[in-house]
DSSP file (Angstrom, degrees, kcal/mol; ACC not computed):
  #  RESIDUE AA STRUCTURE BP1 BP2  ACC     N-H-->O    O-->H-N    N-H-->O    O-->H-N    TCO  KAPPA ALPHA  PHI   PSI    X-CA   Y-CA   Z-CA
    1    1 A X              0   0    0      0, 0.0     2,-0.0     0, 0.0     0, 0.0   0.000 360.0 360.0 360.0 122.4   -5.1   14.9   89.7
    2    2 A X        -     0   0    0      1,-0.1     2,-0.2     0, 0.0     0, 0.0  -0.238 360.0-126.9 -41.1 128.0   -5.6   14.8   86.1
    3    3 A X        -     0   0    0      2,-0.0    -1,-0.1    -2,-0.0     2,-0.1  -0.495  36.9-112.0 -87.3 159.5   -3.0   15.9   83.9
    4    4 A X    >   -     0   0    0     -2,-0.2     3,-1.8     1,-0.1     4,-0.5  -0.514  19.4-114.6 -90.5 176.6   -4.5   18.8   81.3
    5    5 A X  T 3> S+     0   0    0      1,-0.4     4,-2.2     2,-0.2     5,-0.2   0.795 109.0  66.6 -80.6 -33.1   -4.8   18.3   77.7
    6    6 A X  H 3> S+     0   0    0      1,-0.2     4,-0.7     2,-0.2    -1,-0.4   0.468  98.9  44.5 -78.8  12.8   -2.3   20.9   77.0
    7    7 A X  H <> S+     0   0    0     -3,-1.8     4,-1.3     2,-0.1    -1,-0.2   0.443 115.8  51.9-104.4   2.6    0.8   19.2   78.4
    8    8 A X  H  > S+     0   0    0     -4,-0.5     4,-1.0     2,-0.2    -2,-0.2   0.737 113.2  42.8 -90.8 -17.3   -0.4   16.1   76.7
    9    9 A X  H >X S+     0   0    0     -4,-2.2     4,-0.9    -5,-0.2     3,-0.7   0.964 108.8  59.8 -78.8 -65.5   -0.7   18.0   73.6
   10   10 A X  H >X S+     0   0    0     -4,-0.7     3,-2.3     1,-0.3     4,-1.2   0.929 108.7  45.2 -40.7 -60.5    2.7   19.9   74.2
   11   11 A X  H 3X S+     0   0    0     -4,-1.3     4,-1.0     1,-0.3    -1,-0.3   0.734 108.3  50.8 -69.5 -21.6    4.6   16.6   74.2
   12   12 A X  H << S+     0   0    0     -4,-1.0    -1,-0.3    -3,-0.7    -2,-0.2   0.481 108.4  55.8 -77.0 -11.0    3.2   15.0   71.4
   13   13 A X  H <X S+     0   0    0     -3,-2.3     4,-0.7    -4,-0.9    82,-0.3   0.468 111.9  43.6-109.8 -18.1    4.0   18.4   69.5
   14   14 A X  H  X S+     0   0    0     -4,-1.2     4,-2.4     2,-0.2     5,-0.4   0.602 110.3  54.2 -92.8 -48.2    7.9   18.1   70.5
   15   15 A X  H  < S+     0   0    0     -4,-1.0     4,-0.5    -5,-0.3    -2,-0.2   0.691 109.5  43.7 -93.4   8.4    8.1   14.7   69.8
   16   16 A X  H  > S+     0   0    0      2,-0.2     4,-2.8     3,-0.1    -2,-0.2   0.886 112.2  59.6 -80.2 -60.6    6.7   15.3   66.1
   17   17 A X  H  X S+     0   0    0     -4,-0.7     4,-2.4     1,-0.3    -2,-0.2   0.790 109.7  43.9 -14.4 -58.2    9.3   18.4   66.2
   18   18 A X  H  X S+     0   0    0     -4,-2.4     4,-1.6     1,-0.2    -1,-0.3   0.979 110.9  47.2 -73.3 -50.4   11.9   15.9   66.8
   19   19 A X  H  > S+     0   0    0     -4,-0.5     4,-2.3    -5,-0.4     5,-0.3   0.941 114.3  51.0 -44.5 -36.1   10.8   13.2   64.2
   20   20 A X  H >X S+     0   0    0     -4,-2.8     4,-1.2     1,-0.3     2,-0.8   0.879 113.8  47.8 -70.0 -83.6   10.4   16.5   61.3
   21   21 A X  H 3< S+     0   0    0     -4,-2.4    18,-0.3     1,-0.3    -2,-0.3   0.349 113.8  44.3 -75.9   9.9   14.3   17.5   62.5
   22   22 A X  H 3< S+     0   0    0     -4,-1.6     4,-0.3    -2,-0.8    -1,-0.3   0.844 121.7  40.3 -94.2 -60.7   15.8   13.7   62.1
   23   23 A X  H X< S+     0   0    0     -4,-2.3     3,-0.5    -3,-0.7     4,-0.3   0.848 114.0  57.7 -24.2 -47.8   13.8   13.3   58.7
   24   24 A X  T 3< S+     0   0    0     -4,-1.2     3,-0.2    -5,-0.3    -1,-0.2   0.935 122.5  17.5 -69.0 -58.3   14.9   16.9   58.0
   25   25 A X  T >  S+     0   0    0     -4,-0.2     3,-1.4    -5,-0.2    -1,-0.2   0.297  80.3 118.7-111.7  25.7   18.7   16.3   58.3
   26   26 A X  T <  S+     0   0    0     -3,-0.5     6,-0.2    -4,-0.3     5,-0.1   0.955  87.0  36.8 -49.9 -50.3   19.2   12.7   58.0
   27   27 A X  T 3  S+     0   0    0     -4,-0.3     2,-0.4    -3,-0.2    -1,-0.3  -0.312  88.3 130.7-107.6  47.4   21.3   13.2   54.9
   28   28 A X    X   -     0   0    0     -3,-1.4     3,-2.0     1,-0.2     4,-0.3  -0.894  66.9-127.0-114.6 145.7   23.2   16.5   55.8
   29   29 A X  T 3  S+     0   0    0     -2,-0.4     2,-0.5     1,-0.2     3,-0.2   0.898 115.5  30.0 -44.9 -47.8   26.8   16.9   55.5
   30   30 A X  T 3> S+     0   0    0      1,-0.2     4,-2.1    -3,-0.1     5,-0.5  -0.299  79.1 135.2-100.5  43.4   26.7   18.2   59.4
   31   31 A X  H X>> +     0   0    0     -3,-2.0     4,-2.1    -2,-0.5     3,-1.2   0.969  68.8  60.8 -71.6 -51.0   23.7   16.0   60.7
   32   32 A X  H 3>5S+     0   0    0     -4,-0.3     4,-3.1     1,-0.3     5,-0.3   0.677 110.4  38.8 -21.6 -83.9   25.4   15.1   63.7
   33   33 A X  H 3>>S+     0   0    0      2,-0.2     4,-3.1     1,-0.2     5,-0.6   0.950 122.0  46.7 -22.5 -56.7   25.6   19.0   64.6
   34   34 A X  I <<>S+     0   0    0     -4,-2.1     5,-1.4    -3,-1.2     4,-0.4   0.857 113.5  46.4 -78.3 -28.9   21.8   19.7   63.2
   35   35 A X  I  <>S+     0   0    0     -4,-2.1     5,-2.3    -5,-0.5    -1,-0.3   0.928 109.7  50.9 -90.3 -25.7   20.6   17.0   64.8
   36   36 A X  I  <<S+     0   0    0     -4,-3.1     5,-0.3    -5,-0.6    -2,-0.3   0.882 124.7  35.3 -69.4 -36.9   22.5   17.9   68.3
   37   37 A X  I  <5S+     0   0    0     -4,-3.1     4,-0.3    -5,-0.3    -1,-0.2   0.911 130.8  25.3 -76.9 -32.3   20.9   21.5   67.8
   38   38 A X  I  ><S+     0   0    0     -5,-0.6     4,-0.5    -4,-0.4     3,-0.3   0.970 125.1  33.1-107.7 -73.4   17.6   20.8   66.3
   39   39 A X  I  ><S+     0   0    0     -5,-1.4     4,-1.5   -18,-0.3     5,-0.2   0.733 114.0  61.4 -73.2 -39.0   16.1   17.0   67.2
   40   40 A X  H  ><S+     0   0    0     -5,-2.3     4,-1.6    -6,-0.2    -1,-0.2   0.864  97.2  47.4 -66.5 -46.1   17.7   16.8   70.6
   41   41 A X  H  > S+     0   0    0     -5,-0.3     4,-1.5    -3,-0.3    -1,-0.2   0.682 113.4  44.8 -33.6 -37.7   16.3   19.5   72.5
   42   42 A X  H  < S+     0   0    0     -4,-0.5     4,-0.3     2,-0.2    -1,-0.2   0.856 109.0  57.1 -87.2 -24.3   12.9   19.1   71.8
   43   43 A X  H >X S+     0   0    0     -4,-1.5     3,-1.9     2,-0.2     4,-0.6   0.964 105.1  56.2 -59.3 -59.0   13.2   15.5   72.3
   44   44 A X  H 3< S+     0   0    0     -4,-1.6     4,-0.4     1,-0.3    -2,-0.2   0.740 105.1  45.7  21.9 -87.3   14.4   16.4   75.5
   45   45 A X  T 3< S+     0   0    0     -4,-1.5     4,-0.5     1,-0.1    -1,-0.3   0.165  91.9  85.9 -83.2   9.6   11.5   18.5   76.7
   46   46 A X  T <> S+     0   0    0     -3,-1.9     4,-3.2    -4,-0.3     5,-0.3   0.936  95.4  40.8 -60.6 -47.9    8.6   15.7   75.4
   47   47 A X  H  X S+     0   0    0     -4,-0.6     4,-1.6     1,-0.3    -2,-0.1   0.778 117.1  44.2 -70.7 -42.9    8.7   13.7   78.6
   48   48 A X  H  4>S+     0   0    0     -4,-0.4     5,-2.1     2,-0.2    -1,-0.3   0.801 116.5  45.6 -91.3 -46.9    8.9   16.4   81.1
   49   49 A X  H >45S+     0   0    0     -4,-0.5     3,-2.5     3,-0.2    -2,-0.2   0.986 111.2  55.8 -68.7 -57.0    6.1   18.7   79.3
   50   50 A X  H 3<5S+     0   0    0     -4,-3.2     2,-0.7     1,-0.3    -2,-0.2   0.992 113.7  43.7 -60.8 -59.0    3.6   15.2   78.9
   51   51 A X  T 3<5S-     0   0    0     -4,-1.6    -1,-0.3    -5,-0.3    -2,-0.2   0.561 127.4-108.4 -74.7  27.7    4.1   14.9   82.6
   52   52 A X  T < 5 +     0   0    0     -3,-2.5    -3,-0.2    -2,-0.7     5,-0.2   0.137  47.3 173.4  89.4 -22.6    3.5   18.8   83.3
   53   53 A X     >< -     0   0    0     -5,-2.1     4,-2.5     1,-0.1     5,-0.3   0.289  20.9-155.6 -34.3 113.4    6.5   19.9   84.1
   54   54 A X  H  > S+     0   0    0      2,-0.2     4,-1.8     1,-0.2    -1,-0.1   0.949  92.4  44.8 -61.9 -47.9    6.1   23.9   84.4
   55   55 A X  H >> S+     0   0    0      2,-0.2     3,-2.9     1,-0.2     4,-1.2   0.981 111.7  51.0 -50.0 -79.9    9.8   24.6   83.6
   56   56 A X  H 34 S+     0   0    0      1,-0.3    -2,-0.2     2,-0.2     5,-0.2   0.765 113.1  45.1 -37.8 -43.7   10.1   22.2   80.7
   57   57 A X  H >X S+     0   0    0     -4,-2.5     4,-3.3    -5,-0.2     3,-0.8   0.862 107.7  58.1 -71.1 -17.6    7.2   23.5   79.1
   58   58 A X  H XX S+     0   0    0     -3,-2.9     4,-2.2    -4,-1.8     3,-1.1   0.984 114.5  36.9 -71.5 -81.1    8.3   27.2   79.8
   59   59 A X  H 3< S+     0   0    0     -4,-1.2    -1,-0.3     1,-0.3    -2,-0.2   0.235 110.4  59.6 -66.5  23.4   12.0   26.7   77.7
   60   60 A X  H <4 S+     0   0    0     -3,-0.8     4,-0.4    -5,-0.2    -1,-0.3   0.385 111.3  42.4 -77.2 -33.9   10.1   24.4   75.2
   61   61 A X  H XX S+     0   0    0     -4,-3.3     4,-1.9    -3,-1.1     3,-1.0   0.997 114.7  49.0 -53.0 -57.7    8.0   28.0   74.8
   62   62 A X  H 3X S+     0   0    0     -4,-2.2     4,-0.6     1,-0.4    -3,-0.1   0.914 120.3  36.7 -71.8 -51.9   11.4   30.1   74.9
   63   63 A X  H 3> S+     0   0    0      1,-0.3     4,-1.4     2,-0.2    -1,-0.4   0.516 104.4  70.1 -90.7  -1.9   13.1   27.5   71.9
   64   64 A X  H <> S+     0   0    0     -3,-1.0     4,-3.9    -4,-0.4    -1,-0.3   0.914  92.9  56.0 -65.5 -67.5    9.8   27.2   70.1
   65   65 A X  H  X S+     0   0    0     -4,-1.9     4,-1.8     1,-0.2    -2,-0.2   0.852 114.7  44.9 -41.2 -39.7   10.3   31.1   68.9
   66   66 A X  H  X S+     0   0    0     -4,-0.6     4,-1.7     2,-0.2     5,-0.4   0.886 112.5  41.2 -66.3 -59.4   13.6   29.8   67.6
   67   67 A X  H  X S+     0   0    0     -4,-1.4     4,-1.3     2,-0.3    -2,-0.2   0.862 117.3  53.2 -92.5 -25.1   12.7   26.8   66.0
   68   68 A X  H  X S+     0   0    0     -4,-3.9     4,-2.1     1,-0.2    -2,-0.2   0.945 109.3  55.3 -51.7 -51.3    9.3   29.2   64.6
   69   69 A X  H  X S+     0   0    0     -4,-1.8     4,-1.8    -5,-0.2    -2,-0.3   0.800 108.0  47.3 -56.8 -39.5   12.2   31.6   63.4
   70   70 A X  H  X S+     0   0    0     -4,-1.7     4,-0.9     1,-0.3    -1,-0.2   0.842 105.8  57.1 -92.2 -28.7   14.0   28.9   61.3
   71   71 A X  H >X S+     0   0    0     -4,-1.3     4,-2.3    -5,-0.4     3,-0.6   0.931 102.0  50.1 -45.8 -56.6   11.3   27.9   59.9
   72   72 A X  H 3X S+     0   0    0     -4,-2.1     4,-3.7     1,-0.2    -2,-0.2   0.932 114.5  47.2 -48.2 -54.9   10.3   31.2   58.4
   73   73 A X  H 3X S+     0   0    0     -4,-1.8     4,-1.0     1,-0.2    -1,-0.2   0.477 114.3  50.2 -82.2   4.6   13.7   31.7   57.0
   74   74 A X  H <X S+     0   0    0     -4,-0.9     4,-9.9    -3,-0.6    -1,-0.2   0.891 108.5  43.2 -85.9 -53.0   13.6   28.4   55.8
   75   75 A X  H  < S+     0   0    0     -4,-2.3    -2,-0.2     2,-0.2    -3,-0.2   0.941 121.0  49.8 -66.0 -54.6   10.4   28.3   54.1
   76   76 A X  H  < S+     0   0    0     -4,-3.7     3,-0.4     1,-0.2    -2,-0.2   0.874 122.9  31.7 -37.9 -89.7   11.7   32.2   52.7
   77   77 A X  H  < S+     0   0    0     -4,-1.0    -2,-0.2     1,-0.3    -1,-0.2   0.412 115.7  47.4 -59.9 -32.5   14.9   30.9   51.6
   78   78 A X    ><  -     0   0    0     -4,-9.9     3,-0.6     3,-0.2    -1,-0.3  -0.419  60.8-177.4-132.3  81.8   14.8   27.4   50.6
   79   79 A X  G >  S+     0   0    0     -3,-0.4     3,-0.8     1,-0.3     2,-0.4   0.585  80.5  55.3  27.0 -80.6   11.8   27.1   48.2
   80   80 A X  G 3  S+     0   0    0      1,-0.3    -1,-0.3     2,-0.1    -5,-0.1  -0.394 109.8  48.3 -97.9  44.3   12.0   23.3   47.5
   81   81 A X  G <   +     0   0    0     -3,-0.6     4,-0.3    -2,-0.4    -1,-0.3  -0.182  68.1 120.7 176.7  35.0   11.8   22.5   51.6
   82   82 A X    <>  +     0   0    0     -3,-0.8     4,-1.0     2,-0.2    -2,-0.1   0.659  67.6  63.6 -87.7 -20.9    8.8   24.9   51.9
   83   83 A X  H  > S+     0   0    0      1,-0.2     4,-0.9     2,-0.2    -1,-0.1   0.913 111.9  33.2 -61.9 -37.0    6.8   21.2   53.4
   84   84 A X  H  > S+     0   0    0      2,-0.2     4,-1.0     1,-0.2    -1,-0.2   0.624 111.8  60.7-104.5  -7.6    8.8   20.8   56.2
   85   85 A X  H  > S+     0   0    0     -4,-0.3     4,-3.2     2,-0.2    -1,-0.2   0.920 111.3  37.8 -49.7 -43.4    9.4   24.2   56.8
   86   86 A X  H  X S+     0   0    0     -4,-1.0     4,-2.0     1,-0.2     5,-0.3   0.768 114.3  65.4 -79.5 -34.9    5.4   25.1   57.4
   87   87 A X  H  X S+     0   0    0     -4,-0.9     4,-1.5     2,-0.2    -1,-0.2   0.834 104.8  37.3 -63.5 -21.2    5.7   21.8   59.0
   88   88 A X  H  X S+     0   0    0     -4,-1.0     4,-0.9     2,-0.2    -2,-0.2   0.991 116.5  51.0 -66.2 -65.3    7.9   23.2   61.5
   89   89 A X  H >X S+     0   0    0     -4,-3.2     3,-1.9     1,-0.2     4,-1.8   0.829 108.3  48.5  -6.7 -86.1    6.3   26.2   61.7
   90   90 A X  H 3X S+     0   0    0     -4,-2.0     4,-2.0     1,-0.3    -1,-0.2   0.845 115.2  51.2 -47.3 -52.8    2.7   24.6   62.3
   91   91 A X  H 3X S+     0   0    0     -4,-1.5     4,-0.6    -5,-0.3    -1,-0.3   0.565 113.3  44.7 -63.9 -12.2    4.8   22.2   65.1
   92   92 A X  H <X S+     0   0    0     -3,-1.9     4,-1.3    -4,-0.9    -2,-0.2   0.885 111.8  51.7-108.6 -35.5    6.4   25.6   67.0
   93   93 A X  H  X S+     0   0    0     -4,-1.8     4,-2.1     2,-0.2    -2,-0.2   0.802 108.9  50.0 -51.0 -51.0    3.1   27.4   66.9
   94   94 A X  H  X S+     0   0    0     -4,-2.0     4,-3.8    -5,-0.4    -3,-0.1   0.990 111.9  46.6 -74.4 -55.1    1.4   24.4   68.6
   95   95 A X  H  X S+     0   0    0     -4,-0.6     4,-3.7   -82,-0.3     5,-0.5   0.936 111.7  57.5 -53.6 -31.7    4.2   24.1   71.7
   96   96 A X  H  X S+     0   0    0     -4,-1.3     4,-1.9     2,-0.2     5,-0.3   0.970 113.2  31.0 -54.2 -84.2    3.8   27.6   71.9
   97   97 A X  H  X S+     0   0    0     -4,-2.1     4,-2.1     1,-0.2    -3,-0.2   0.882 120.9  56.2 -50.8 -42.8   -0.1   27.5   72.6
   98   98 A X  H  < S+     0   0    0     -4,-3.8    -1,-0.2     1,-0.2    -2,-0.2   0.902 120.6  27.9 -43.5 -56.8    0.3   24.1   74.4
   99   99 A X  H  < S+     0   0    0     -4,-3.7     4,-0.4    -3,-0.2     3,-0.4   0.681 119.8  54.3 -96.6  12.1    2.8   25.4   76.8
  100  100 A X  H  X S+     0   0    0     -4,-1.9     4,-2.9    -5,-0.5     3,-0.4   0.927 100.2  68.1 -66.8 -47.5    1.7   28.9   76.8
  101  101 A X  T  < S+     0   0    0     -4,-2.1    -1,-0.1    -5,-0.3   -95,-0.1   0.127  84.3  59.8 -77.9  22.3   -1.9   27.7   77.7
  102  102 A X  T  > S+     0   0    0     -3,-0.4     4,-2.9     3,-0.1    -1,-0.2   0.780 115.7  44.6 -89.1 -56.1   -1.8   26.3   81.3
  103  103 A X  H  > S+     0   0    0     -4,-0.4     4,-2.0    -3,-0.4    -2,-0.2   0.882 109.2  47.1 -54.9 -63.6   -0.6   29.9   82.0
  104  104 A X  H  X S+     0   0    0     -4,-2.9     4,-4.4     2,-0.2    -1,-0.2   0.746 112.9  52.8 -55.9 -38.1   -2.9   32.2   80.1
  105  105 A X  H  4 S+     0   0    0      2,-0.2     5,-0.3     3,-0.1    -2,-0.2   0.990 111.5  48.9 -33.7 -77.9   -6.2   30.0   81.5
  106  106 A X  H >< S+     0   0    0     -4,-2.9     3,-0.9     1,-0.3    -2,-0.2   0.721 114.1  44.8 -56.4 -33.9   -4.7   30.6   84.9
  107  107 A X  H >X S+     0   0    0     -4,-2.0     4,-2.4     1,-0.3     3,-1.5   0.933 123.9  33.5 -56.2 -59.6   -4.4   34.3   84.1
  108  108 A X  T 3< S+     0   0    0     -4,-4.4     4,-0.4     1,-0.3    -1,-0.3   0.258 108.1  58.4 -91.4  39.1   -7.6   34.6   82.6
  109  109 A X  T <4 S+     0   0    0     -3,-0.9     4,-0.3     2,-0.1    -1,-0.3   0.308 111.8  49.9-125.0  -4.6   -9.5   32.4   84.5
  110  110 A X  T X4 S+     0   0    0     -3,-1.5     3,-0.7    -5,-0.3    -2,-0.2   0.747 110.3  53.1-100.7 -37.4   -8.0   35.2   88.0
  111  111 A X  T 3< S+     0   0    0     -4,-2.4    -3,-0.1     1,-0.3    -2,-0.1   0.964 108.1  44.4 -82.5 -28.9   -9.1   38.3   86.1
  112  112 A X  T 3         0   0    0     -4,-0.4    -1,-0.3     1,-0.3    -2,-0.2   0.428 360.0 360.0 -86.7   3.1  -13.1   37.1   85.4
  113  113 A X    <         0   0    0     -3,-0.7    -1,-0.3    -4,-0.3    -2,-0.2   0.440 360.0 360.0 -61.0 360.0  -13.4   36.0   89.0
């Protein structure tokens, strides 16, 4: 069985996630910490989401709102890191519709039968 586009999509969207938060804090007083919060978890959840996993993609949705949320305040707050902020954004918005959209299909794919 074929895997669908969206968990291939989902993982590729996680492991850009991670690549923005290692670029992102490379040179921060506390990357160690920032990178243990931010680049590790999504890295995490690439492998498992490219190979379907229903759980992994589910808590890559949950921590997607999070990493969407920092983004926001980022983008507010620190001006002169408004590219990778909208990059984050644009990268939490896409695991959100990637793993959202196995689910929503199945849902609407039950109500027009």
């Amino acid at each position: 069985m074929a895997m669908p586009a969206a968990h291939r999509l989902s993982g590729i969207a996680l492991l850009a996630l991670a690549v923005l938060y290692l670029a992102w804090f490379h040179d921060d007083r506390h990357a160690a910490a920032a990178l243990l919060v931010f680049a590790l978890p999504p890295l995490l959840l690439a492998v498992p989401c490219w190979r379907g996993g229903r759980r992994a993609a589910f808590w890559a949705g949950v921590l997607a709102l999070f990493w969407f949320s920092h983004g926001v305040m980022s983008a507010w707050a620190h001006p002169q890191r408004a590219a990778l902020a909208w990059a984050e954004i644009s990268l939490s918005l896409a695991v959100i519709g990637t793993s959202s959209w196995p689910g929503l299909r199945a849902r609407l794919g039950a109500r027009r039968r």
